[in-house]
C-alpha positions, -999 to +999 in steps of 0.1 A: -567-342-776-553-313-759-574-298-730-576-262-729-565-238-708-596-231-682-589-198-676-592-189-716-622-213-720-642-200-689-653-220-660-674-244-671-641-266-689-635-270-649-653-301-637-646-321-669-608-315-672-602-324-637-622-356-641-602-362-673-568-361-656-585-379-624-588-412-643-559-406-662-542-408-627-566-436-617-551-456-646-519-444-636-517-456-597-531-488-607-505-495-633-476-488-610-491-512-581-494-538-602-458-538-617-445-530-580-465-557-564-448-580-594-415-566-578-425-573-542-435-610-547-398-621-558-376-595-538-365-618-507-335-633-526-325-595-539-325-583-506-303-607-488-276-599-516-280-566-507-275-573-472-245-591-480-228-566-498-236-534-477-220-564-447-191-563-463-190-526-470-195-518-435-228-502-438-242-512-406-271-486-403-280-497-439-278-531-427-305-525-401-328-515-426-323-544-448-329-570-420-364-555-414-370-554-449-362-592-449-381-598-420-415-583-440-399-598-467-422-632-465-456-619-454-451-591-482-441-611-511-467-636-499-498-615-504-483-597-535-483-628-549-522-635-539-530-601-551-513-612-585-528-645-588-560-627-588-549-603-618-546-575-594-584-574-586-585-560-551-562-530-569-583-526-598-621-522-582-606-499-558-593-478-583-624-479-604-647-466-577-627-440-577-624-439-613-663-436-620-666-413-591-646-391-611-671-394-635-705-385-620-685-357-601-677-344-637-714-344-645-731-327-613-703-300-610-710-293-642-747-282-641-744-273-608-716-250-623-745-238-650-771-229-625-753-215-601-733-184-631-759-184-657-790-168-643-809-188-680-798-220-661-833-225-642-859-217-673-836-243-691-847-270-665-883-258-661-886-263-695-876-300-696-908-302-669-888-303-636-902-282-608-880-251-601-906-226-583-890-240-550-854-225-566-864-188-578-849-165-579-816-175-602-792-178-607-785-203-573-766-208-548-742-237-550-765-255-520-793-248-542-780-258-574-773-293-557-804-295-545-819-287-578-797-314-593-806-344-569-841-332-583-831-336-622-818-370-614-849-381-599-877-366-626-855-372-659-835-405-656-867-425-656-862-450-683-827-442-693-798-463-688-773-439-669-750-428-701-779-413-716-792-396-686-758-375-687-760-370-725-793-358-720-788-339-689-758-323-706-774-318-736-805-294-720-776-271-715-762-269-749-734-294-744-734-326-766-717-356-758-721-385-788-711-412-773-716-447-796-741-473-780-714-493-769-697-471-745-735-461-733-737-494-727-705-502-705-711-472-690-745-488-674-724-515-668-698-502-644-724-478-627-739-514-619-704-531-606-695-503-588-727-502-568-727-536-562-690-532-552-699-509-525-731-518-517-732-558-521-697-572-517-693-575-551-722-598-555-740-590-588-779-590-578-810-590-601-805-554-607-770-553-621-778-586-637-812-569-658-790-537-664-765-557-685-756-587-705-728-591-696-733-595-658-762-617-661-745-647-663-725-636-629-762-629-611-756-641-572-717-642-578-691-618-564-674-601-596-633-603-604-622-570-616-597-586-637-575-561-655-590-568-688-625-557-676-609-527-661-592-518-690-630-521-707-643-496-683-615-474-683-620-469-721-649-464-720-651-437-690-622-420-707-643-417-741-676-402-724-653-373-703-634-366-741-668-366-757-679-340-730-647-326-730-655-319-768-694-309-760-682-281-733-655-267-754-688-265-784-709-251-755-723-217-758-705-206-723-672-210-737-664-172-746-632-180-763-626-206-788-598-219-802-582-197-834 
């Protein structure tokens, strides 16, 4: 799908394209680690041909370099090659905190976007029963608007996984994101890893454990974020931003649509 350009489609395509191309870089970065750390495990022997021939060549200064490249050489290779007997783990839940920060950045920018230019913004959430006398008179300002938000999130997630707490949140403001129960589902699932990432070690507790299937059999064990799972959660992180992607572009604040 081609992303529009923001300045045509207004500013509310903002927070969702950059958290498109986010991920997509996400993705990206881990790739090339893992195929460099693949390079780094066996480069010792390639290195001391090199020395050899930049010897012979008389290339002393290059020479230098390579002997402290040799001299890392062992240490380096010996954790790449950790790092890859644990399918690049340590690489992978690193880049998929950042990866699903991307993603709830996406969301709040978004509204807080909403409330802070459309001056309709605050009836819109009065109306789905959130208090917002505190926040007269609209539209906000940007500290306001966040404030407003962290509000929202407490008052209309109750009872929702957190996939369809966005669609919802989204949808109050005209923009629809269908998103099949599956990727709803993963979504809840690597909210739940990636707290438990940060917050427990990567232990999955009873929380994580209820919010899933999948994790409930892990319950009280430190999670591997193998590259298949991240692969799962990448997929399904990049459909939800395309499905909002698709939902803004829909949205009644876009003031120029596609011909």
């Amino acid at each position: 799908m081609t992303i529009p350009d923001s300045d045509a489609f207004n500013w509310v395509i903002g927070p969702v394209t950059r958290a498109v191309s986010y991920v997509a870089e996400e993705a990206k970065v881990a790739g090339t680690l893992h195929r460099s750390l693949i390079v780094l495990e066996g480069n010792e022997t390639f290195l001391h041909v090199a020395r050899e021939r930049l010897a012979a060549a008389g290339e002393n200064d290059a020479v230098r370099g390579v002997d402290k490249l040799i001299s890392e050489a062992p240490m380096l290779s010996k954790w790449a090659a950790e790092l890859k007997a644990d399918d690049f783990a340590v690489v992978n839940s690193h880049s998929l905190v950042g990866m699903w920060g991307a993603v709830e950045v996406a969301i709040e920018d978004t509204v807080v976007s909403i409330l802070s230019k459309d001056a309709a913004g605050l009836a819109t959430v009065a109306s789905a029963g959130v208090k917002t006398s505190a926040f007269e008179p609209p539209p906000l300002s940007e500290d306001n608007a966040r404030r407003l938000y962290g509000r929202m999130e407490k008052q209309l997630r109750e009872g929702l996984k957190v996939g369809e707490f966005y669609a919802k949140l989204l949808g109050l403001f005209g923009i629809q994101v269908n998103c099949s129960k599956h990727v709803l589902s993963k979504l809840e699932e690597v909210n739940s890893v990636r707290n438990c990432l940060l917050h427990r070690g990567g232990i999955i507790d009873e929380r994580a454990a209820q919010s899933s299937g999948n994790l409930r059999p892990l319950l009280g064990k430190r999670i591997s974020i193998t590259t298949g799972r991240y692969m799962e959660y990448y997929d399904a992180a990049g459909n939800f931003l395309q499905e909002m992607l698709k939902g803004v572009i829909a949205s009644p604040y876009i003031k120029t649509r596609p011909q």
